[in-house]
Backbone as CSV, one residue per row, in Angstrom:
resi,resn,N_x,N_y,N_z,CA_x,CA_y,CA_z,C_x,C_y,C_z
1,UNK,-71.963,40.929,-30.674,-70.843,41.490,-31.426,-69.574,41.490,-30.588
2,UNK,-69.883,41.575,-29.286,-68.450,41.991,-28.398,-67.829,40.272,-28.512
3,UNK,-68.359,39.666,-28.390,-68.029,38.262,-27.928,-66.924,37.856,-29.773
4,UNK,-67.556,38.268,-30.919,-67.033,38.084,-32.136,-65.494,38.589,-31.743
5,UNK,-65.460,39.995,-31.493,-64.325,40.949,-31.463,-63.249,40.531,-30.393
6,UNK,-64.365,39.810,-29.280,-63.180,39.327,-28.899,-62.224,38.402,-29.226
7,UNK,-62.704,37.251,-30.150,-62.574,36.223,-30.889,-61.321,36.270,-31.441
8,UNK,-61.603,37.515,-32.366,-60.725,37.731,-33.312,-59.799,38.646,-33.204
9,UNK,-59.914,39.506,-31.955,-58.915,40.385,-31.038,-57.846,38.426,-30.651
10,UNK,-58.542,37.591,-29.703,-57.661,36.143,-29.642,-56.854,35.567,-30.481
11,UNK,-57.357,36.026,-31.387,-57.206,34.992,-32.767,-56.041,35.512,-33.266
12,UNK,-55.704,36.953,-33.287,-54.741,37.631,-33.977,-53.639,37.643,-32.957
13,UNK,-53.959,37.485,-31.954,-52.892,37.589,-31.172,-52.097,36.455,-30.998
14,UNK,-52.817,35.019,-31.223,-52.310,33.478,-31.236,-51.686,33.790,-32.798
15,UNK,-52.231,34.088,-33.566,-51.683,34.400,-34.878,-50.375,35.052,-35.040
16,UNK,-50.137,35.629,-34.601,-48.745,36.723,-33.990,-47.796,35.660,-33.488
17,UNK,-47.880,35.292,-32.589,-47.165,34.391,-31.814,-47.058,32.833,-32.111
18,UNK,-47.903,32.307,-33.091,-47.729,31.435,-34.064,-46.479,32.128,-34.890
19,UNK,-46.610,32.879,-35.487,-45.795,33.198,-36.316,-43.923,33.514,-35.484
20,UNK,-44.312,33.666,-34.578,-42.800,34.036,-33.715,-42.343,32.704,-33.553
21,UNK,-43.445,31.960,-32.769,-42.631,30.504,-32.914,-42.347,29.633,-34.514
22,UNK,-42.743,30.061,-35.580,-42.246,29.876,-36.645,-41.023,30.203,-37.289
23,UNK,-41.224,31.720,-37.032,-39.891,32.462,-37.622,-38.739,31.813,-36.486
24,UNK,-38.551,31.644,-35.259,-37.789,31.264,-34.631,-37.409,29.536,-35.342
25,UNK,-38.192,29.318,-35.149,-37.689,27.448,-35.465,-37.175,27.427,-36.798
26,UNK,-37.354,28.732,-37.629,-36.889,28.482,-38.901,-35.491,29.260,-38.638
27,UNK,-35.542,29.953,-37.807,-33.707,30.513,-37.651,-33.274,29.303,-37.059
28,UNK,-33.637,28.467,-36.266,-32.897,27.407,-35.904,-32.842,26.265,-36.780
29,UNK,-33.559,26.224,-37.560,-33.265,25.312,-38.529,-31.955,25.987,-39.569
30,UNK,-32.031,26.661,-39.990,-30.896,27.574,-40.555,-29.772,27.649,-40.000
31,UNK,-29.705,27.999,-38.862,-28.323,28.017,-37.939,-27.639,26.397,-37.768
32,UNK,-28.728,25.556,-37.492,-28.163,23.836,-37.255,-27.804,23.811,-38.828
33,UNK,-28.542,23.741,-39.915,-27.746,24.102,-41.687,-26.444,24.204,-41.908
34,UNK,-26.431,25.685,-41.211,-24.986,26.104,-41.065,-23.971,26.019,-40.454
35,UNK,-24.259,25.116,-39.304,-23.502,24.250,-38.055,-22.906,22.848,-39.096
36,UNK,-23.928,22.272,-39.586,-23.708,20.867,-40.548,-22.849,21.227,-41.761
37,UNK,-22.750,22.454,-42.062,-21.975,22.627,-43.453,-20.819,22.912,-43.021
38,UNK,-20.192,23.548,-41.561,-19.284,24.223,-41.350,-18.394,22.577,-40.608
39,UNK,-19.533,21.853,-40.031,-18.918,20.293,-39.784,-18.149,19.562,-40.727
40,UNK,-18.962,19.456,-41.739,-18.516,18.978,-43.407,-17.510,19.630,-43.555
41,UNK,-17.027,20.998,-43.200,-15.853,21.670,-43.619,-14.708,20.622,-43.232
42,UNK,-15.206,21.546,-41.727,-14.190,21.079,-40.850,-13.275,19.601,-40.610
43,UNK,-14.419,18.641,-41.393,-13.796,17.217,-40.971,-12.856,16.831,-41.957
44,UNK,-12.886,17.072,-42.759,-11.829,16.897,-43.921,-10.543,17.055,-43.081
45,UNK,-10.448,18.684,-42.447,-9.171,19.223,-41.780,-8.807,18.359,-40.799
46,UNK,-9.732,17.986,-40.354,-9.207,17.278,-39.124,-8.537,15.583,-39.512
47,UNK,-9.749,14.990,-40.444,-8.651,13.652,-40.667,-7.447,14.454,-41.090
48,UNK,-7.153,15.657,-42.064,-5.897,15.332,-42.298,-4.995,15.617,-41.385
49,UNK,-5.316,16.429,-40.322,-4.855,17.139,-39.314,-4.127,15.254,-38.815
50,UNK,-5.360,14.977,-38.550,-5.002,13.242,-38.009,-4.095,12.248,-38.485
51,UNK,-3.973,12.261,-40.274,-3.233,11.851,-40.677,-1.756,12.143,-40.487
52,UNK,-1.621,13.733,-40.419,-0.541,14.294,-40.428,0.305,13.986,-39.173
53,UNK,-0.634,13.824,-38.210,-0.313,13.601,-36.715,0.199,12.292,-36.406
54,UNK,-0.309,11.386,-37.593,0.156,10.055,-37.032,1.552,10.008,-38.133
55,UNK,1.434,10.406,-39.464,2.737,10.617,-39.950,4.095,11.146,-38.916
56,UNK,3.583,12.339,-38.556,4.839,13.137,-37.797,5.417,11.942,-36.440
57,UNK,4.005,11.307,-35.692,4.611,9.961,-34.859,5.213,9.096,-35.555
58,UNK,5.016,8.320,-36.380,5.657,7.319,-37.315,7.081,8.110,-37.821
59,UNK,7.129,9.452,-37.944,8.913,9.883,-38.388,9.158,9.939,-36.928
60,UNK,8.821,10.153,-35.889,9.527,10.389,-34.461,9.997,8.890,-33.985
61,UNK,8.922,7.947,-34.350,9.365,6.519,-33.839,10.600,6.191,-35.094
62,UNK,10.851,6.038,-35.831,11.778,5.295,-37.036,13.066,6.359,-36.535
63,UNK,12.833,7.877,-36.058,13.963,8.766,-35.635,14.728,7.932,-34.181
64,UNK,13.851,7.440,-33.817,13.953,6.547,-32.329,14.452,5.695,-33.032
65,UNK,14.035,4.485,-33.427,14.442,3.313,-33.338,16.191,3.498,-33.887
66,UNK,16.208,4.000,-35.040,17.122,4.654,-35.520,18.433,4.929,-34.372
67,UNK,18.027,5.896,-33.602,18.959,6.645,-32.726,19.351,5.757,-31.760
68,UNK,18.633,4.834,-31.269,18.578,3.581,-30.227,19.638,2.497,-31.156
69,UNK,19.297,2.587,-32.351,20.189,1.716,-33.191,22.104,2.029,-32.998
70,UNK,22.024,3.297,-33.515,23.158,3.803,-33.218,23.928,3.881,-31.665
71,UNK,23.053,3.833,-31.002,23.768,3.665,-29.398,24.301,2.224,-29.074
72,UNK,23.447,1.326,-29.606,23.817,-0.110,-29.397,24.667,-0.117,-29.990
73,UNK,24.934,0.030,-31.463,26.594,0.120,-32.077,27.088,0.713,-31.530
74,UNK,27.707,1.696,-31.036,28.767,2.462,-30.501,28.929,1.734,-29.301
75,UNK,28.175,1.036,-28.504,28.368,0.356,-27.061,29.077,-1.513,-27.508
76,UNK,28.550,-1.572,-28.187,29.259,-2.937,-28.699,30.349,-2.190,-29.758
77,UNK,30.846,-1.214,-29.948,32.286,-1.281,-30.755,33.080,-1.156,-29.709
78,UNK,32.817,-0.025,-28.845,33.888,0.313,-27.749,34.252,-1.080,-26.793
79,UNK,32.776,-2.168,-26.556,33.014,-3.543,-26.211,33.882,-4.166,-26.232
80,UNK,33.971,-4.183,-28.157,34.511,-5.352,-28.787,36.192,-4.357,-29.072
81,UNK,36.508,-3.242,-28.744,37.555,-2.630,-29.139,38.290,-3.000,-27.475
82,UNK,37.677,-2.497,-25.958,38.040,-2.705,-24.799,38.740,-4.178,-24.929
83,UNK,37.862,-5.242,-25.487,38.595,-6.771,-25.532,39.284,-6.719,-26.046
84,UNK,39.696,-6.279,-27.195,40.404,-6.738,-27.818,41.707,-5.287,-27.629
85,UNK,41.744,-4.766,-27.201,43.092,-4.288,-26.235,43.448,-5.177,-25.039
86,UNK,42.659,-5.947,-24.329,42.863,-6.421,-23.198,43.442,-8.166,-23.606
87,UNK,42.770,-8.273,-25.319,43.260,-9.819,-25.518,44.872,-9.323,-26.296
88,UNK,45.165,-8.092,-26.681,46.446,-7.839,-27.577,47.446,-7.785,-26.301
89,UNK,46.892,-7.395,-25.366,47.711,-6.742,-24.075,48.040,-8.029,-23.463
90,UNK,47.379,-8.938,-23.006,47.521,-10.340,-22.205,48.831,-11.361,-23.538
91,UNK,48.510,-11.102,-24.498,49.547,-11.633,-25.878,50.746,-11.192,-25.629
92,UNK,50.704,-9.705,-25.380,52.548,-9.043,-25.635,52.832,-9.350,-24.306
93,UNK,52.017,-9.465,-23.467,52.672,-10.284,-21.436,53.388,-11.592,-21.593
94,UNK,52.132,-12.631,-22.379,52.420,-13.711,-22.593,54.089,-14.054,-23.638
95,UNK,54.212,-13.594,-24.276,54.618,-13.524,-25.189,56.352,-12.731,-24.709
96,UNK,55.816,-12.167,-24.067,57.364,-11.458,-23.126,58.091,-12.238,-22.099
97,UNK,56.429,-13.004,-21.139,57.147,-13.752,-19.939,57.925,-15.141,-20.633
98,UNK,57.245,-15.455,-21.760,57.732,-17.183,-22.394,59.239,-16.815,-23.401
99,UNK,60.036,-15.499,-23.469,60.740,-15.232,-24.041,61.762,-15.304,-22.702
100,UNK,61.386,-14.440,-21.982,61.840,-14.677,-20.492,62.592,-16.217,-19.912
101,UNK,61.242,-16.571,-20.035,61.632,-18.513,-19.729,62.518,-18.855,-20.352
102,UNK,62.290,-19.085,-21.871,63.223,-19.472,-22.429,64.344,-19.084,-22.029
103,UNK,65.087,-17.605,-22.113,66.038,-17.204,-21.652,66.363,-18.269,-19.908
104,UNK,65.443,-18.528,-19.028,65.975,-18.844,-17.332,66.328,-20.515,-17.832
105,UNK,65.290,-21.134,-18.745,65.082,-22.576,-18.875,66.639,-23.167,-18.351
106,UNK,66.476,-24.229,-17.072,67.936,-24.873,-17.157,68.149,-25.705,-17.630
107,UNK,67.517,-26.573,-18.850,67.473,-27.696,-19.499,66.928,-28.485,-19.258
108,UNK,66.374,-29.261,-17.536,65.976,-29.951,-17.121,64.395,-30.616,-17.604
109,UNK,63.714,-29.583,-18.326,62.563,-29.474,-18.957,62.170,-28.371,-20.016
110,UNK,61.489,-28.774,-20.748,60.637,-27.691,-21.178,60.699,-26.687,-21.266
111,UNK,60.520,-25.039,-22.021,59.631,-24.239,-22.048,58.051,-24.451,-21.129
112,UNK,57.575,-25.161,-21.919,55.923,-25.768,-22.227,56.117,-26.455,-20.198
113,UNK,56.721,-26.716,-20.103,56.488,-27.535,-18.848,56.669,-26.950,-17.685
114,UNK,57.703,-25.902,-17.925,58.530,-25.030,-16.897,57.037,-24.298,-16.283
115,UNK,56.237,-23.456,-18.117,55.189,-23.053,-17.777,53.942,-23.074,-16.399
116,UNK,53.776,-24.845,-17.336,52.864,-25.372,-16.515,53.453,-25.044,-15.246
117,UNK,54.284,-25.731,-14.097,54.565,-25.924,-13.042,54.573,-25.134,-12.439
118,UNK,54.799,-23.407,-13.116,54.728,-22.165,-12.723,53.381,-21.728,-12.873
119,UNK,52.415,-22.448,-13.718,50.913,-21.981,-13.701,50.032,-22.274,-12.101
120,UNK,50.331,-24.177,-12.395,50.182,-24.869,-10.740,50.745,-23.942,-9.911
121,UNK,51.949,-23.548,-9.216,52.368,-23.336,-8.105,51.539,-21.806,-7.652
122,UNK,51.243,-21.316,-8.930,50.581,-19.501,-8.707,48.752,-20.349,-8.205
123,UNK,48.418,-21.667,-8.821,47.572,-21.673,-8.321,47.317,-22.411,-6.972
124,UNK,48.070,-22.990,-6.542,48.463,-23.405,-5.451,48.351,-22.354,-3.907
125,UNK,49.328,-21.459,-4.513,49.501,-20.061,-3.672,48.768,-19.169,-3.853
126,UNK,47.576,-19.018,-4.748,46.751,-17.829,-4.800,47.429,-16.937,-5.407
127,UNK,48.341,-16.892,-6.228,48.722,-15.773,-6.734,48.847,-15.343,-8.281
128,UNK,49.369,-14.212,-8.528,48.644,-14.360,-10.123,49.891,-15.069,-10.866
129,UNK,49.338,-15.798,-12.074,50.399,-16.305,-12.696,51.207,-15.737,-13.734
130,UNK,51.189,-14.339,-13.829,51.921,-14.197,-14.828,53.383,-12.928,-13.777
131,UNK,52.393,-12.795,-12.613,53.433,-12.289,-11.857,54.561,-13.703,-11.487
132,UNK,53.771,-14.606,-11.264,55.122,-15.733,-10.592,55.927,-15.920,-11.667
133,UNK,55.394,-15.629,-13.226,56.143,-16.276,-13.947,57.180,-14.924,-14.353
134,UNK,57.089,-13.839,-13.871,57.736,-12.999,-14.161,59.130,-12.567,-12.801
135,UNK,58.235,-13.274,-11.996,59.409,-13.474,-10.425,60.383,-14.201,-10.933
136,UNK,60.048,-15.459,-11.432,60.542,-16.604,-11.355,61.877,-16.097,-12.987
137,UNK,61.315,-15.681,-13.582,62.442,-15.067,-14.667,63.859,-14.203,-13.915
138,UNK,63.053,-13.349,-13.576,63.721,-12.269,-12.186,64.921,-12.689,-11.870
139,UNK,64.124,-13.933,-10.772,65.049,-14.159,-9.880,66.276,-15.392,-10.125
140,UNK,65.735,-16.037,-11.077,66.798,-16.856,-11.964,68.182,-15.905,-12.972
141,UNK,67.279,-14.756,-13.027,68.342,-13.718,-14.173,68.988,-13.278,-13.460
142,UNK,68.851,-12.489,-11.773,69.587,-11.363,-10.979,70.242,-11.921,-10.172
143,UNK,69.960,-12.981,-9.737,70.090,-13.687,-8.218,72.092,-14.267,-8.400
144,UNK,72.210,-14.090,-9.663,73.971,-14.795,-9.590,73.755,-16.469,-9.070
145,UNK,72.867,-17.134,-9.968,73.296,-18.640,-9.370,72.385,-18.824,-7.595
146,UNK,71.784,-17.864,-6.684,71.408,-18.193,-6.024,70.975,-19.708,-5.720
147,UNK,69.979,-19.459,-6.862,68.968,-21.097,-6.922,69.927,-21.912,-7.831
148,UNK,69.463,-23.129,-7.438,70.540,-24.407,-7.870,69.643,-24.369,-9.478
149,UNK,68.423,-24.330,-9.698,67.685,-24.548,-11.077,66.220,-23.582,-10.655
150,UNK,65.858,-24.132,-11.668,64.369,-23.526,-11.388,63.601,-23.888,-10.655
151,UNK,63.439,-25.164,-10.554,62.176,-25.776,-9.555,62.407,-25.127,-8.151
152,UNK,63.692,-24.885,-7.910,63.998,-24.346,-6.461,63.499,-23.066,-6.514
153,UNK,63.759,-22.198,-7.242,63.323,-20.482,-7.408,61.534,-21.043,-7.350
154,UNK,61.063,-21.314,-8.062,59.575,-22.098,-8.404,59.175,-21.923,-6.335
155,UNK,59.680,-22.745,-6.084,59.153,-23.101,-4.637,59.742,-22.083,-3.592
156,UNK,60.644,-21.882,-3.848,61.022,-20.251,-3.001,60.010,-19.524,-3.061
157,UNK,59.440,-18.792,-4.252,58.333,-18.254,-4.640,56.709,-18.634,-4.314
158,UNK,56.821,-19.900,-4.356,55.498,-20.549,-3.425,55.754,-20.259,-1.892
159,UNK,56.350,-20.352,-0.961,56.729,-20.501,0.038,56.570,-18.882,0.656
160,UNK,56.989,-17.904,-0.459,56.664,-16.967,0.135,55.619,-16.254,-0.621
161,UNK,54.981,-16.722,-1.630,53.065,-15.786,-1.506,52.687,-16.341,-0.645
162,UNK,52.775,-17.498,-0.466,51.983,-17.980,0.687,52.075,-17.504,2.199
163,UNK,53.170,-17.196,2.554,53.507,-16.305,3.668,52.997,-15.066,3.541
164,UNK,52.949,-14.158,2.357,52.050,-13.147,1.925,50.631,-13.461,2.536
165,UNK,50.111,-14.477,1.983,48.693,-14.930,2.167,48.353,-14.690,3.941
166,UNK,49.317,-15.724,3.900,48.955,-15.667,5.904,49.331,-14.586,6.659
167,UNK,50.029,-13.454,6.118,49.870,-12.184,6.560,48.702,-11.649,6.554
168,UNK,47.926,-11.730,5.957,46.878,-11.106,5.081,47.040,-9.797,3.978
169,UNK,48.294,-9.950,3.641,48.337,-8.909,2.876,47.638,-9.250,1.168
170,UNK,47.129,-7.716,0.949,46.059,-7.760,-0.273,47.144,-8.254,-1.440
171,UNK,46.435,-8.152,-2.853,47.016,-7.808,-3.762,47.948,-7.500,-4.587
172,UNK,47.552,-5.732,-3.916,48.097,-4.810,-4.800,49.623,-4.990,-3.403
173,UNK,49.204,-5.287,-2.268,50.378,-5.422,-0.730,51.423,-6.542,-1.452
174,UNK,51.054,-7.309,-1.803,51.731,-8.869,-2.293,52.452,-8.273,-3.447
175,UNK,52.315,-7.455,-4.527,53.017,-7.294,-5.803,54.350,-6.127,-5.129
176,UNK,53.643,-5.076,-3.867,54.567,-4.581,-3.672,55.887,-4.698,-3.317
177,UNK,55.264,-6.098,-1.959,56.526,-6.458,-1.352,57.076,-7.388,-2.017
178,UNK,56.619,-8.454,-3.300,57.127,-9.691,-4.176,58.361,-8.460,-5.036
179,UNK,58.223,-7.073,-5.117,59.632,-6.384,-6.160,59.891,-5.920,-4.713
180,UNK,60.079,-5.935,-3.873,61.592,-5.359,-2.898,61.851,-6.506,-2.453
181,UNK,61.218,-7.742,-2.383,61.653,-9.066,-1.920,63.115,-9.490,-3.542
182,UNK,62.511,-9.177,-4.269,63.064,-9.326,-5.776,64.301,-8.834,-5.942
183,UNK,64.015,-7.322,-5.398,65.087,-6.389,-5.922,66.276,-6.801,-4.790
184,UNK,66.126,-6.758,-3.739,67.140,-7.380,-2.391,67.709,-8.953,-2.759
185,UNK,66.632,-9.799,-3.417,67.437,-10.989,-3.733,68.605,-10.681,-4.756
186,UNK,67.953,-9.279,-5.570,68.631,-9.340,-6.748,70.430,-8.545,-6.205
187,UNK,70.088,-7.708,-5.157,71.187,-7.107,-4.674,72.067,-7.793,-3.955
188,UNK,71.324,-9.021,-3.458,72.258,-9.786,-2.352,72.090,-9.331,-1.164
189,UNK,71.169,-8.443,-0.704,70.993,-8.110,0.567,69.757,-7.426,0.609
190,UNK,69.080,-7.869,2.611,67.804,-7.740,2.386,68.338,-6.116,3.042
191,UNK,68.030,-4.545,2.840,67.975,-3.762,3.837,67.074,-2.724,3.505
192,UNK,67.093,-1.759,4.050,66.316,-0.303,3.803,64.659,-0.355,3.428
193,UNK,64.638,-0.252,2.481,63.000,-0.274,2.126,62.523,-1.466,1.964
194,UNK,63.363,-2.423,1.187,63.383,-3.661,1.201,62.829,-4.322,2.955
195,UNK,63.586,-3.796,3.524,63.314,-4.675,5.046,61.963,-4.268,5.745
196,UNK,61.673,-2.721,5.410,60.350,-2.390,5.857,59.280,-2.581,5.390
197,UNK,59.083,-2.914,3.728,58.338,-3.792,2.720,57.947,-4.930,3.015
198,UNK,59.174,-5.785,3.564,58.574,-7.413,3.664,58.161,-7.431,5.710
199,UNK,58.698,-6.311,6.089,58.363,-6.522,7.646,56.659,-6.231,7.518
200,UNK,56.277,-5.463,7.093,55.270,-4.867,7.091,53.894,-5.684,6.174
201,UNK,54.502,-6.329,5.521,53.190,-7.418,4.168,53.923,-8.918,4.332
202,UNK,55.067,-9.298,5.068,55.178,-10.983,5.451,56.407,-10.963,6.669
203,UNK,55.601,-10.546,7.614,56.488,-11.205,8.866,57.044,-12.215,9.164
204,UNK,55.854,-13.027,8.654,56.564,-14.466,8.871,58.035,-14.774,8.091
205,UNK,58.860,-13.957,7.029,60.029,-14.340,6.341,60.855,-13.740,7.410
206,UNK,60.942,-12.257,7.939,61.590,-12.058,8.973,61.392,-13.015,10.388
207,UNK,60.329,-13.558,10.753,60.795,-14.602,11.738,61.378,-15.729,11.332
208,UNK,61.050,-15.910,9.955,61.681,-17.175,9.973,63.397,-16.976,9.708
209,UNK,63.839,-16.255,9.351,65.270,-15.915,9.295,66.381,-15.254,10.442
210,UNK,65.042,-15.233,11.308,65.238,-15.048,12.995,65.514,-15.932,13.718
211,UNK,64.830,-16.958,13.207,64.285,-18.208,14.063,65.976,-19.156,12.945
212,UNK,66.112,-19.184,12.249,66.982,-19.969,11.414,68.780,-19.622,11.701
213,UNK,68.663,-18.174,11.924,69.857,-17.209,11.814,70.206,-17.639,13.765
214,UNK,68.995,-17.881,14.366,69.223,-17.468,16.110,69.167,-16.265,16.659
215,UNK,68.315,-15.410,15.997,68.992,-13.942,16.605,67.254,-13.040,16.970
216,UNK,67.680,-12.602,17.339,66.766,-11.764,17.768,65.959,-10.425,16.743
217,UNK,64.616,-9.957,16.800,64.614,-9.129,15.740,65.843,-7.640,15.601
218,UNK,65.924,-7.045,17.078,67.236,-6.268,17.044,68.192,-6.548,16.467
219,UNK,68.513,-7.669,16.606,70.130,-8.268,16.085,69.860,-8.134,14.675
220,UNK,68.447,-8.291,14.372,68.133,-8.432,12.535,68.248,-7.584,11.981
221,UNK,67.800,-6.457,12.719,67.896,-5.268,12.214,69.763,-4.774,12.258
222,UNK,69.940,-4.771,13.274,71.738,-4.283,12.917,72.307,-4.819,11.793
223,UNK,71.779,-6.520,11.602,72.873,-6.887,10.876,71.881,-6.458,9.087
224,UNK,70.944,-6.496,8.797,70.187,-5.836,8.043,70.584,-4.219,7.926
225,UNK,71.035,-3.552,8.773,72.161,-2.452,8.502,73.450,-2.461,7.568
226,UNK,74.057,-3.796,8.341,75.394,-4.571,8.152,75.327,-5.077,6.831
227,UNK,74.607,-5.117,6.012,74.502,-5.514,5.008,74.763,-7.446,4.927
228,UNK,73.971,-8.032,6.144,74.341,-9.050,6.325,73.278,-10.011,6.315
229,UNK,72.289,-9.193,5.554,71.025,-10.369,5.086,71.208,-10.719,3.931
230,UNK,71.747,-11.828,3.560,72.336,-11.844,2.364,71.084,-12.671,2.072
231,UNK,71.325,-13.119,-0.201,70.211,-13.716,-0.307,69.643,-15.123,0.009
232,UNK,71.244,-15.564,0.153,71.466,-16.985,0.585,70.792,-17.293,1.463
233,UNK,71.208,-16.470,2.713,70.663,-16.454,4.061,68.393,-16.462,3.820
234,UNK,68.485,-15.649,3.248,66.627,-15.398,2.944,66.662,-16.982,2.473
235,UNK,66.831,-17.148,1.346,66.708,-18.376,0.680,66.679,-19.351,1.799
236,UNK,67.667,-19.769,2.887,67.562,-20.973,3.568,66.671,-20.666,4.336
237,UNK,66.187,-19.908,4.934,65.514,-19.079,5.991,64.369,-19.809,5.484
238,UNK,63.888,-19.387,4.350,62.553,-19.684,3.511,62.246,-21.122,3.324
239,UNK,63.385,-21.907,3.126,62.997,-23.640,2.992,63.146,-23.709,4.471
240,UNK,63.675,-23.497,5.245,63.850,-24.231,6.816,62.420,-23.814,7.453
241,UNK,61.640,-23.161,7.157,60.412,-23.007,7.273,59.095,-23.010,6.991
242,UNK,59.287,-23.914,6.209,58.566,-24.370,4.513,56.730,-25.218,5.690
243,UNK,57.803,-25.892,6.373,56.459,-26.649,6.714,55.376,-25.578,7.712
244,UNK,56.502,-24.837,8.627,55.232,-23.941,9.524,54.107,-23.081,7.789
245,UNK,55.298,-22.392,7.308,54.123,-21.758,6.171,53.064,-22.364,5.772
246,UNK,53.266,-23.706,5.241,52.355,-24.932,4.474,51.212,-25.001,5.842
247,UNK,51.588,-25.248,6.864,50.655,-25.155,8.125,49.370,-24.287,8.411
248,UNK,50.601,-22.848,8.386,49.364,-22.085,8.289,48.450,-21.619,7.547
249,UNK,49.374,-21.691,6.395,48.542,-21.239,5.203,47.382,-21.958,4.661
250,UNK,47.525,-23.458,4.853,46.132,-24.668,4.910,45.001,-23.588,5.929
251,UNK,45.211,-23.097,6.748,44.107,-22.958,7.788,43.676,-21.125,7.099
252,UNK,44.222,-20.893,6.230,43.428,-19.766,6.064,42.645,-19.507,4.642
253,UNK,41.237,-19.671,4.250,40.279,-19.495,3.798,40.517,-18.568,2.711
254,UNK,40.310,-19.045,1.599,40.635,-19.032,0.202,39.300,-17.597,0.337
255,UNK,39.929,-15.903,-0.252,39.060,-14.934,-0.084,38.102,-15.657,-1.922
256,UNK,37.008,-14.353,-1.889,36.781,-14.417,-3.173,37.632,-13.745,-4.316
257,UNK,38.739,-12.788,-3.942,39.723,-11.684,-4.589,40.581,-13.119,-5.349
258,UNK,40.787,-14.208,-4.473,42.152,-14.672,-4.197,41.093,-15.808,-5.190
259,UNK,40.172,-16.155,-4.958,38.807,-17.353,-6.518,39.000,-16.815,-7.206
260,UNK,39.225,-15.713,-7.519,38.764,-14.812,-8.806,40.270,-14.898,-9.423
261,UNK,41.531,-14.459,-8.617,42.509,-14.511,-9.460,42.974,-15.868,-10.190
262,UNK,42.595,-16.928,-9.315,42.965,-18.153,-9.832,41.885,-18.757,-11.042
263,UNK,40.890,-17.835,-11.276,40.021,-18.179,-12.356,40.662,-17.448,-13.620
264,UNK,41.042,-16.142,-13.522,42.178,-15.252,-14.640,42.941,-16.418,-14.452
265,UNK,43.875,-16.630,-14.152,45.235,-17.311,-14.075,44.590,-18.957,-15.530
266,UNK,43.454,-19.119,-14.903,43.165,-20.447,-15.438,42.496,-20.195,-17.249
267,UNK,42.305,-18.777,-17.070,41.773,-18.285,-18.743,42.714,-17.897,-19.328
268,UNK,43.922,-17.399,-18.602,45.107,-16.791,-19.258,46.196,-18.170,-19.824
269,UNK,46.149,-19.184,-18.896,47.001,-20.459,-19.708,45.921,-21.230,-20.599
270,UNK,44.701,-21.068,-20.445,44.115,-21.766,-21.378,44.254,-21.091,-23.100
271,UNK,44.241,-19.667,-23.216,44.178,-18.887,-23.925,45.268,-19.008,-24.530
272,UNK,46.470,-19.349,-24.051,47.711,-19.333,-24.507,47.662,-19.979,-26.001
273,UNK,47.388,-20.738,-26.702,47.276,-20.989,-27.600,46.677,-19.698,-28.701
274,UNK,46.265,-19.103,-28.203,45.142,-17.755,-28.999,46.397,-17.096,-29.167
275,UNK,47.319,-16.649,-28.140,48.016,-15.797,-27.759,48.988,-16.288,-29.300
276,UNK,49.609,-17.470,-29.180,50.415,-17.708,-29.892,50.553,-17.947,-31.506
């Protein structure tokens, strides 16, 4: 009998615990149920979540491309507005200096030719051409007959950028001292600021009017007091020394400032037709 009881004392107790591991696997079957239904919920939300997400990128990119659109226009108007101040601006120059000419023209040629020869000689000398052509008006209008015609003013003006050049004076040095060189031709006498202008950006015109006159730089200076640099005097000074300038000026090396202006110079007479 004991051996039965124990049996079934075993039996009930595997029975028990059968049943725990039942009831358990059936809460877990229930809970994974309710894991799978709450998945099913959830995925709906999420494609749309996904959809929505790639919508809101697709309005951020078209907001981009868009906004990128608008920058490129505004950078090509201000472009095409910068040129075209700079092509209206080069027109009313053009258009002023050839009114100019006309006014100096001594008959001997041209408008159209005077041009040219004044385009050559600025490129010759490195200098800009609408300044020579505005010297060359200048000094034909102020000078009282100085120059016999133009071609002479023309080469006066070569003779001394180029002396500019072999100074080494820049640019913006060359435009300064080309108006007190201007304004003194225009007065008839070289003195005052005028004399410290061209001493200082083309020595070589004060030696050469040293060297022409006989005198010493002291003596230049008194008589440059004296009001006795007349323009005449500059003027011969400047041809009687024509060849040392041409000399030196061969031996000094074309900058890139001085390529570059003679490339403007060469778009600005080509253009001339646009202009007109």
């Amino acid at each position: 009998m004991a051996g039965i009881n124990t049996a079934i004392s075993l039996t009930d107790r595997i029975t028990g615990t059968l049943n725990k591991v039942a009831n358990t696997q059936e809460r877990v079957a229930r809970t994974a149920e309710r894991m799978n239904q709450n998945t099913r919920r959830i995925a709906p939300a999420q494609v749309e979540m996904g959809n929505s997400a790639q919508t809101a990128g697709g309005k951020v990119a078209n907001m981009w491309n868009k906004f990128k659109g608008y920058v490129i226009a505004l950078f090509a108007i201000q472009a095409v507005t910068r040129a075209l101040r700079a092509l209206f601006g080069a027109s009313d120059t053009f258009s002023s200096i050839q009114a100019r000419l006309n006014l100096i023209n001594d008959g001997s040629q041209t408008t159209a030719q005077l041009n040219e020869k004044i385009y050559r000689t600025a490129q010759r000398s490195r200098a800009e051409y609408t300044a020579m052509a505005s010297s060359v008006a200048k000094l034909n209008m102020l000078t009282n007959g100085v120059f016999k015609n133009n071609d002479e003013s023309i080469r006066f003006l070569e003779l001394v950028n180029k002396s500019f050049t072999v100074a080494g004076a820049s640019a913006e040095e060359q435009k300064s001292a080309m108006l007190q060189l201007t304004q003194a031709m225009a007065s008839g006498r070289l003195q005052g600021d005028e004399l410290r202008s061209i001493s200082e950006n083309s020595p070589m015109i004060l030696q050469a009017i040293e060297k022409y006159a006989g005198i010493s730089r002291a003596e230049l200076r008194k008589m440059a007091a004296e009001g006795k640099i007349t323009s005449e005097l500059i003027k011969n000074s400047i041809f009687a020394a024509a060849e040392d300038i041409e000399s030196k000026f061969s031996k000094v090396p074309m900058t890139i400032g001085q390529a570059w202006t003679t490339f403007l110079n060469y778009l600005q007479v080509r253009l001339q037709p646009v202009f007109q």
